[in-house]
SETI-668424 format. One record per residue (C-alpha): residue number from 1; x, y, z. Coordinates in steps of 0.5 Angstrom, whole numbers, plus 500, padded with zeros to 3 digits. Each point is the difference from the previous one (the first is absolute). Layout:
<recs>
rec seq=NUM | px=X | py=Y | pz=Z
...
</recs>
This chain:
<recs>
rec seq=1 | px=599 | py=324 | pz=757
rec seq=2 | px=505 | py=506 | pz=499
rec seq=3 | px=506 | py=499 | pz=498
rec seq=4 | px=506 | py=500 | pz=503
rec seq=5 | px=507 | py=502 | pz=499
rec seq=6 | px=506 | py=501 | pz=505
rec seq=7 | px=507 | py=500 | pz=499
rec seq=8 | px=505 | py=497 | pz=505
rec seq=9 | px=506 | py=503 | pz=500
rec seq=10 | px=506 | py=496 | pz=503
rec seq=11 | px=507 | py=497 | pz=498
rec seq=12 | px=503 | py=495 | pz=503
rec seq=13 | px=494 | py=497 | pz=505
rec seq=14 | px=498 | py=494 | pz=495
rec seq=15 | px=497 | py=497 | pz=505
rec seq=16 | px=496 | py=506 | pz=502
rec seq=17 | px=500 | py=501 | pz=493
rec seq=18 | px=496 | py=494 | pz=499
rec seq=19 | px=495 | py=500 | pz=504
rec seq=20 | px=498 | py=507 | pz=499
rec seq=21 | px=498 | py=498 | pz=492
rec seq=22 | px=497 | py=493 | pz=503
rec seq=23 | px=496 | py=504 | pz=505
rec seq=24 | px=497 | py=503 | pz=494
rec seq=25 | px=499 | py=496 | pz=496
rec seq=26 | px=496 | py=495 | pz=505
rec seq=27 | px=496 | py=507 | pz=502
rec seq=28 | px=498 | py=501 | pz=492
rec seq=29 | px=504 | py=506 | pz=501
rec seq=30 | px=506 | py=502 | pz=494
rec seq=31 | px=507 | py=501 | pz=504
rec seq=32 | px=505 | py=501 | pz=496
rec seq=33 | px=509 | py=501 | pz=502
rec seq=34 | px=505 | py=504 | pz=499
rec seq=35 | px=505 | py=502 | pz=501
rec seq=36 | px=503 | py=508 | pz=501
rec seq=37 | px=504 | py=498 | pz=494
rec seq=38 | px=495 | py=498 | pz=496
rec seq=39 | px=497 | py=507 | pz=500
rec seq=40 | px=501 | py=506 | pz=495
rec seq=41 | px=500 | py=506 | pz=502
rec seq=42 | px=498 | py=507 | pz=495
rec seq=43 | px=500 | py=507 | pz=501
rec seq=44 | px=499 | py=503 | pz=493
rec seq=45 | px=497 | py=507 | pz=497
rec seq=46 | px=493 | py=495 | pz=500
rec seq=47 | px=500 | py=499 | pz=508
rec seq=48 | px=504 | py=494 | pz=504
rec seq=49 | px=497 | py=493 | pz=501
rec seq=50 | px=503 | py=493 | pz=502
rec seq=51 | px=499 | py=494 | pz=496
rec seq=52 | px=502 | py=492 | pz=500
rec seq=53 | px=500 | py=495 | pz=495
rec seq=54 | px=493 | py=501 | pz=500
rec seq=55 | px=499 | py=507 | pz=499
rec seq=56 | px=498 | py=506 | pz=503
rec seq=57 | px=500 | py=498 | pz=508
rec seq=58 | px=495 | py=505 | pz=502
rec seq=59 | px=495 | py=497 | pz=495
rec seq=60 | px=501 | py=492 | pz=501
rec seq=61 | px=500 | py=500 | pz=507
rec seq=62 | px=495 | py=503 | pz=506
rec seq=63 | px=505 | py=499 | pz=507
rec seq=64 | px=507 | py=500 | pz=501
rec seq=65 | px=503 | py=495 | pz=506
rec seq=66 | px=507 | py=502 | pz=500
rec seq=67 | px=505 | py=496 | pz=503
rec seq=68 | px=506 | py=502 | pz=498
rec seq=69 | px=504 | py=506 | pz=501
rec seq=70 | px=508 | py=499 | pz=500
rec seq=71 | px=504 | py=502 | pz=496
rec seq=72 | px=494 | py=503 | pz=496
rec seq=73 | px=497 | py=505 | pz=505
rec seq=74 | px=499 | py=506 | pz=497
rec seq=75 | px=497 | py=496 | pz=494
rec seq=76 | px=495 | py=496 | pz=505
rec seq=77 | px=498 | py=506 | pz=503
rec seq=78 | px=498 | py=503 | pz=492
rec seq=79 | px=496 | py=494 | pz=499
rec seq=80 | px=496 | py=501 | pz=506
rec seq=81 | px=499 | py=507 | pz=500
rec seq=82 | px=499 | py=500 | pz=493
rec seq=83 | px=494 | py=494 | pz=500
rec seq=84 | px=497 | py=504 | pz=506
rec seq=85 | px=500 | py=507 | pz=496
rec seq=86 | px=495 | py=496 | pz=495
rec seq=87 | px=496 | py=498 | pz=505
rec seq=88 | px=502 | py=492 | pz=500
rec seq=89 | px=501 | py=497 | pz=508
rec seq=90 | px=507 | py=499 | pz=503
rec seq=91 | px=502 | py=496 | pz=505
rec seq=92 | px=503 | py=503 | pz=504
rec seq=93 | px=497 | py=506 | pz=499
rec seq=94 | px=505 | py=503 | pz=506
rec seq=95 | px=504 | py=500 | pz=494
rec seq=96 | px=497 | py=505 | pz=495
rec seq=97 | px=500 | py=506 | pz=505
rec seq=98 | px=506 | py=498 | pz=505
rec seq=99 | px=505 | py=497 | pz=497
rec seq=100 | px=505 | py=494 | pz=502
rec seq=101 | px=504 | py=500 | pz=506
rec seq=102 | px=504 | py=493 | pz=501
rec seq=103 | px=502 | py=502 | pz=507
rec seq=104 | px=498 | py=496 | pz=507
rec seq=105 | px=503 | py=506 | pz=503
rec seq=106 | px=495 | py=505 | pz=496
rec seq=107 | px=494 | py=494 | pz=502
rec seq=108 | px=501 | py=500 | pz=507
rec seq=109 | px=500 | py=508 | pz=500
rec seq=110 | px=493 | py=500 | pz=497
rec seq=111 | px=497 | py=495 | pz=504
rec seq=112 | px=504 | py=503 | pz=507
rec seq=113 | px=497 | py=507 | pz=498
rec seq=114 | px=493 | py=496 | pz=500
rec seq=115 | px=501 | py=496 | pz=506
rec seq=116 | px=500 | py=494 | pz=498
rec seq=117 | px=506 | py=495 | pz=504
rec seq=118 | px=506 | py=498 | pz=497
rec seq=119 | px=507 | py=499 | pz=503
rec seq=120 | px=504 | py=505 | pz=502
rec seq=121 | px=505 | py=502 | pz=494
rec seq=122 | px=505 | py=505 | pz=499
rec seq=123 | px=503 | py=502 | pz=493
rec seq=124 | px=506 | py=502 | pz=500
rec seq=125 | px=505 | py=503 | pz=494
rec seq=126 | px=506 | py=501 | pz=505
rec seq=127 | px=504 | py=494 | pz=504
rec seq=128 | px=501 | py=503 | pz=506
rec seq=129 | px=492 | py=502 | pz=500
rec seq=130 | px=498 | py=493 | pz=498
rec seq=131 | px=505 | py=497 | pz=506
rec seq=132 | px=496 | py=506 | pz=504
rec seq=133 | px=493 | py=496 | pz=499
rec seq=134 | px=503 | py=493 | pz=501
rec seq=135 | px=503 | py=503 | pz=507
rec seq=136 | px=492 | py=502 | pz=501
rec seq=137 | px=497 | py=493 | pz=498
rec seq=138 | px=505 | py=496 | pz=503
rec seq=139 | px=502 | py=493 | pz=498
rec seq=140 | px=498 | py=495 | pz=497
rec seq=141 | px=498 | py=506 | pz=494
rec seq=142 | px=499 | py=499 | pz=492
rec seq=143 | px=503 | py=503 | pz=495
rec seq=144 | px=495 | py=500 | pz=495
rec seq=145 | px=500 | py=503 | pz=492
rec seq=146 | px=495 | py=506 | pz=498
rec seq=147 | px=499 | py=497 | pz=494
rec seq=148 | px=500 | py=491 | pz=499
rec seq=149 | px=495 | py=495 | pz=500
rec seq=150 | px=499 | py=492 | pz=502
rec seq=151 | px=505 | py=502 | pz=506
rec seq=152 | px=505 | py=502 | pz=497
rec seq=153 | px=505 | py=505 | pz=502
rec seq=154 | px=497 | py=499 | pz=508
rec seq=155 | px=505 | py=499 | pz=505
rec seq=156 | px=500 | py=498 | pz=508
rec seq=157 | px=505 | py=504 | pz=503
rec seq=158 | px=502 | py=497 | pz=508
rec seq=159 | px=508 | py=504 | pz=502
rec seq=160 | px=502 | py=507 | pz=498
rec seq=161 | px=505 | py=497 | pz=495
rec seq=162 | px=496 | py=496 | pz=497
rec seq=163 | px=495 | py=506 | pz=498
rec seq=164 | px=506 | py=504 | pz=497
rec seq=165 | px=503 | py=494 | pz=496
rec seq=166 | px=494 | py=499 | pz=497
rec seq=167 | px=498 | py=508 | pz=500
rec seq=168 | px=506 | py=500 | pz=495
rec seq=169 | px=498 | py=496 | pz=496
rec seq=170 | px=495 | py=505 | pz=497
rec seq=171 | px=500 | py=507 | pz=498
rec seq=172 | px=498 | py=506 | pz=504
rec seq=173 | px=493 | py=500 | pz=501
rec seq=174 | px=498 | py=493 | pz=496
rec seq=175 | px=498 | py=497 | pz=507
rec seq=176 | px=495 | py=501 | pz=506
rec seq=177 | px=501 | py=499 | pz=506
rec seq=178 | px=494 | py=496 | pz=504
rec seq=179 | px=498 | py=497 | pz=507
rec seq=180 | px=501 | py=493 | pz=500
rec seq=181 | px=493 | py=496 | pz=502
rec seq=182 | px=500 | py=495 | pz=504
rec seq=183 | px=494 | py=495 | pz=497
rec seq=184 | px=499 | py=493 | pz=498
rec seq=185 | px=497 | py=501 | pz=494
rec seq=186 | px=497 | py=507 | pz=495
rec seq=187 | px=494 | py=500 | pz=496
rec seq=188 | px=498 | py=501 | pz=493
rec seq=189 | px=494 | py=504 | pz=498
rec seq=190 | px=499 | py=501 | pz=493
rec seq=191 | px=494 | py=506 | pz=498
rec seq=192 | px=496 | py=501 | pz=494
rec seq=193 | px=497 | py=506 | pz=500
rec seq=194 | px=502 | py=502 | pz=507
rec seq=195 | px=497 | py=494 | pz=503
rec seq=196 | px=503 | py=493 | pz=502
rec seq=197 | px=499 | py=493 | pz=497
rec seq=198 | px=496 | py=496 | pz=504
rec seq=199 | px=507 | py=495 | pz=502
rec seq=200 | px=506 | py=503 | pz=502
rec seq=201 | px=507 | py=497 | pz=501
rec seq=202 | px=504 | py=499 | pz=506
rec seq=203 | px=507 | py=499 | pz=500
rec seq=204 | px=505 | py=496 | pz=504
rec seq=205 | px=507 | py=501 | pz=499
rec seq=206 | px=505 | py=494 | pz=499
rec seq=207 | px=505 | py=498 | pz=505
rec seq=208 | px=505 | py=505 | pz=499
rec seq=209 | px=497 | py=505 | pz=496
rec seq=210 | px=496 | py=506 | pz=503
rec seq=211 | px=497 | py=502 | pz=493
rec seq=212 | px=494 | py=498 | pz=498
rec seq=213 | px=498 | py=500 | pz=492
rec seq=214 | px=499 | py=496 | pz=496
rec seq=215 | px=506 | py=499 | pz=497
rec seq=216 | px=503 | py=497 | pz=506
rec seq=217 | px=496 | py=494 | pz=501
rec seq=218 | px=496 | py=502 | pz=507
rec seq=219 | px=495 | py=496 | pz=502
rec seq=220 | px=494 | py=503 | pz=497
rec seq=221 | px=492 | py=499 | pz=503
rec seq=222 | px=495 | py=502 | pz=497
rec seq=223 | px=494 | py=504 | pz=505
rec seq=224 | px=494 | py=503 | pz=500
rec seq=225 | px=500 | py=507 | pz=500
rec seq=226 | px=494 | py=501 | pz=506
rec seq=227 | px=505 | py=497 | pz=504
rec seq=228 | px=505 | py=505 | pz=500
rec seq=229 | px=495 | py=506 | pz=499
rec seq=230 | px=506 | py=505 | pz=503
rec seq=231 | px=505 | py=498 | pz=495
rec seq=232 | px=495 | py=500 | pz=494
rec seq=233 | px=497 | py=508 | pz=502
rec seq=234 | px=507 | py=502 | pz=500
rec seq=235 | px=502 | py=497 | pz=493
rec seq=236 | px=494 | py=503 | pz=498
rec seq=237 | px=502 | py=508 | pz=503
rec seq=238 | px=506 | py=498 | pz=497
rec seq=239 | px=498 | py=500 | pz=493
rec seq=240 | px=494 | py=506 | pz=501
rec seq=241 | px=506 | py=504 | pz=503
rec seq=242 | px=505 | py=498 | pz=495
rec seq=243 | px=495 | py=500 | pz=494
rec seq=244 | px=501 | py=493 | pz=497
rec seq=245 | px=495 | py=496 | pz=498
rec seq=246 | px=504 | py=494 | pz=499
rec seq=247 | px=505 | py=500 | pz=505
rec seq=248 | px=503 | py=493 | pz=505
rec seq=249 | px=501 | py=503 | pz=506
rec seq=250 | px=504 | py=497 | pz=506
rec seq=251 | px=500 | py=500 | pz=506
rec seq=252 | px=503 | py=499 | pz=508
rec seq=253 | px=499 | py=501 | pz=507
rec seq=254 | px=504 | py=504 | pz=505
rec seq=255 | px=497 | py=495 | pz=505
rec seq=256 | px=493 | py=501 | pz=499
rec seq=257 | px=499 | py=505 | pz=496
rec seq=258 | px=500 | py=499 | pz=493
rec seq=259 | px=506 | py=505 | pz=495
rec seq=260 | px=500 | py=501 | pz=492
rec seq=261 | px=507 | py=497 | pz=498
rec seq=262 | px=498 | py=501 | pz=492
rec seq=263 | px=494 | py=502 | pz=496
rec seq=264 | px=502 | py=498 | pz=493
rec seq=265 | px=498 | py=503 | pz=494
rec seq=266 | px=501 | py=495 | pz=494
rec seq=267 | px=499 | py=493 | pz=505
rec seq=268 | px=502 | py=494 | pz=497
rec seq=269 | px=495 | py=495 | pz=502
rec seq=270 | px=502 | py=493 | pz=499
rec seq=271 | px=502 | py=498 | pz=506
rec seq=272 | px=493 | py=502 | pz=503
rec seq=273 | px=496 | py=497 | pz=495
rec seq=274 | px=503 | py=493 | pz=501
rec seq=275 | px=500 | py=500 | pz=508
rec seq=276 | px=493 | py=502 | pz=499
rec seq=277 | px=497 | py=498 | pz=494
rec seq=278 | px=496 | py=507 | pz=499
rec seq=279 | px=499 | py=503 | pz=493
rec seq=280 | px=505 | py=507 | pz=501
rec seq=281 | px=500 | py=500 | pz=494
rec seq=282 | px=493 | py=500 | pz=498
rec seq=283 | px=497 | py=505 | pz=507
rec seq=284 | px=505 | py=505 | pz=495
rec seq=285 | px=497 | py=499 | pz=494
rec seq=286 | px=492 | py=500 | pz=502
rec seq=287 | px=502 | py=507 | pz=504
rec seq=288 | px=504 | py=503 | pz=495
rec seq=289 | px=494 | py=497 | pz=495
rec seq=290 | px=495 | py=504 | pz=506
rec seq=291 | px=503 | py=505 | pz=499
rec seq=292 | px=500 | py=501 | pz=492
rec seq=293 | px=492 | py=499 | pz=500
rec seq=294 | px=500 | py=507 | pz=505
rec seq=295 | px=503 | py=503 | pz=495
rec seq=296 | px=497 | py=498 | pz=495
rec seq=297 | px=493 | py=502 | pz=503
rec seq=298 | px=498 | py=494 | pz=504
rec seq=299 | px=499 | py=496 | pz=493
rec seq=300 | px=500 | py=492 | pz=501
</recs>
């Protein structure tokens, strides 16, 4: 069998940390985990490389996974264009030639312009404009960050008053102003590869709370994906547009119709793991591990 090398790059995350180098192991498979700062990078009158405790990364490793991009971006970035210059996988590999936009605003216009359903959102630098959108939208509304994660910086909005309080509350630009979906519960659908996971979980908001994460301890049920094949063939055109071959897609309905409410580019997957008992983990590890053997030939 040959060999195999990843680099898991990431801060913060142990539990995801964790799993990923478990995943590895129990595969036979060598996953190693740094972080940005652990990295050197060199640009001398001999060329440029970038090395870890164990050396030259280029030549210690055949894939990168790359989970982690704030504060250290540009440096991520480096990283994975330079592990895609000397021929080596990366996951995902949209990075190499796209380039990192941390924006919901810039995911829903890529996905719109594709013709894949999200809800109706306006991005607005100017206050009267974002009231303007509300105007359009009506009330209930949300206010909701272009930036954040785990429900943060998401905002239901029910009276005029109550949208310019919390409108002033950020600076200008910082939120979208979104339809409110009127649903008892969203879904999750985590992709690798462009394809679901055979379970997708459905989540219930508890009382009092109309956001669904993790976080936020909603009920969570675990289904089959063959029972929804709506909402798994939109997560899986979500991910195809966006190019993210890891990516925890989120999903609710404006009645019957399914919409994207996120497509995440470094999705967290514990709370999914533990509702479904599913090896997240270890579906990433054997694609990116797939993917190192067509690189290298198709060798085994």
């Amino acid at each position: 069998m040959t060999e195999i090398r990843m680099l898991w790059l990431e801060t913060g995350d142990l539990y995801t940390i964790r799993r990923g180098v478990e995943a590895g192991v129990q595969r036979g498979y060598y996953v190693d985990h740094l972080e940005v700062l652990d990295l050197r990078f060199e640009a001398t009158g001999g060329g440029s490389c970038v090395t870890g405790p164990g050396g030259n990364l280029l030549n210690l490793y055949d894939a990168l996974i790359i989970r982690s991009f704030m504060p250290w971006l540009a440096e991520s970035l480096t990283l994975a264009k330079l592990f895609a210059s000397a021929g080596k996988v990366v996951c995902d590999h949209a990075l190499v030639d796209e380039g990192y936009a941390m924006s919901k605003m810039h995911d829903y216009v890529v996905l719109a312009a594709s013709s894949v359903d999200v809800p109706n959102t306006f991005h607005c630098f100017d206050a009267w404009q974002a009231e303007a959108a509300s105007e359009v939208l009506g009330f209930p509304c949300i206010l909701k960050g272009i930036h954040g994660s785990e429900g943060r910086h998401v905002h239901r909005i029910d009276t005029r008053e109550q949208f310019r309080k919390r409108l002033g509350q950020y600076r200008g630009g910082e939120l979208m102003v979104q339809e409110y979906l009127d649903a008892r519960s969203d879904y999750r659908v985590i992709c690798v590869g462009f394809k679901s996971l055979p379970l997708v979980v459905e989540r219930t908001p508890r009382q009092g709370e109309f956001r669904t994460n993790f976080e936020y301890q909603e009920i969570v049920t675990a289904l089959p994906a063959a029972e929804v094949p709506e909402i798994v063939a939109l997560a899986e055109r979500a991910a195809s547009v966006l190019r993210r071959e890891f990516t925890a897609v989120d999903i609710r309905c404006r009645g019957m119709k399914p919409l994207i409410l996120e497509a995440n580019r470094r999705p967290g997957f514990k709370g999914f793991e533990e509702a479904t008992h599913y090896d997240v983990a270890g579906q990433l590890i054997d694609y990116v591990a797939d993917r190192v053997r067509q690189n290298k030939g198709g060798l085994s």
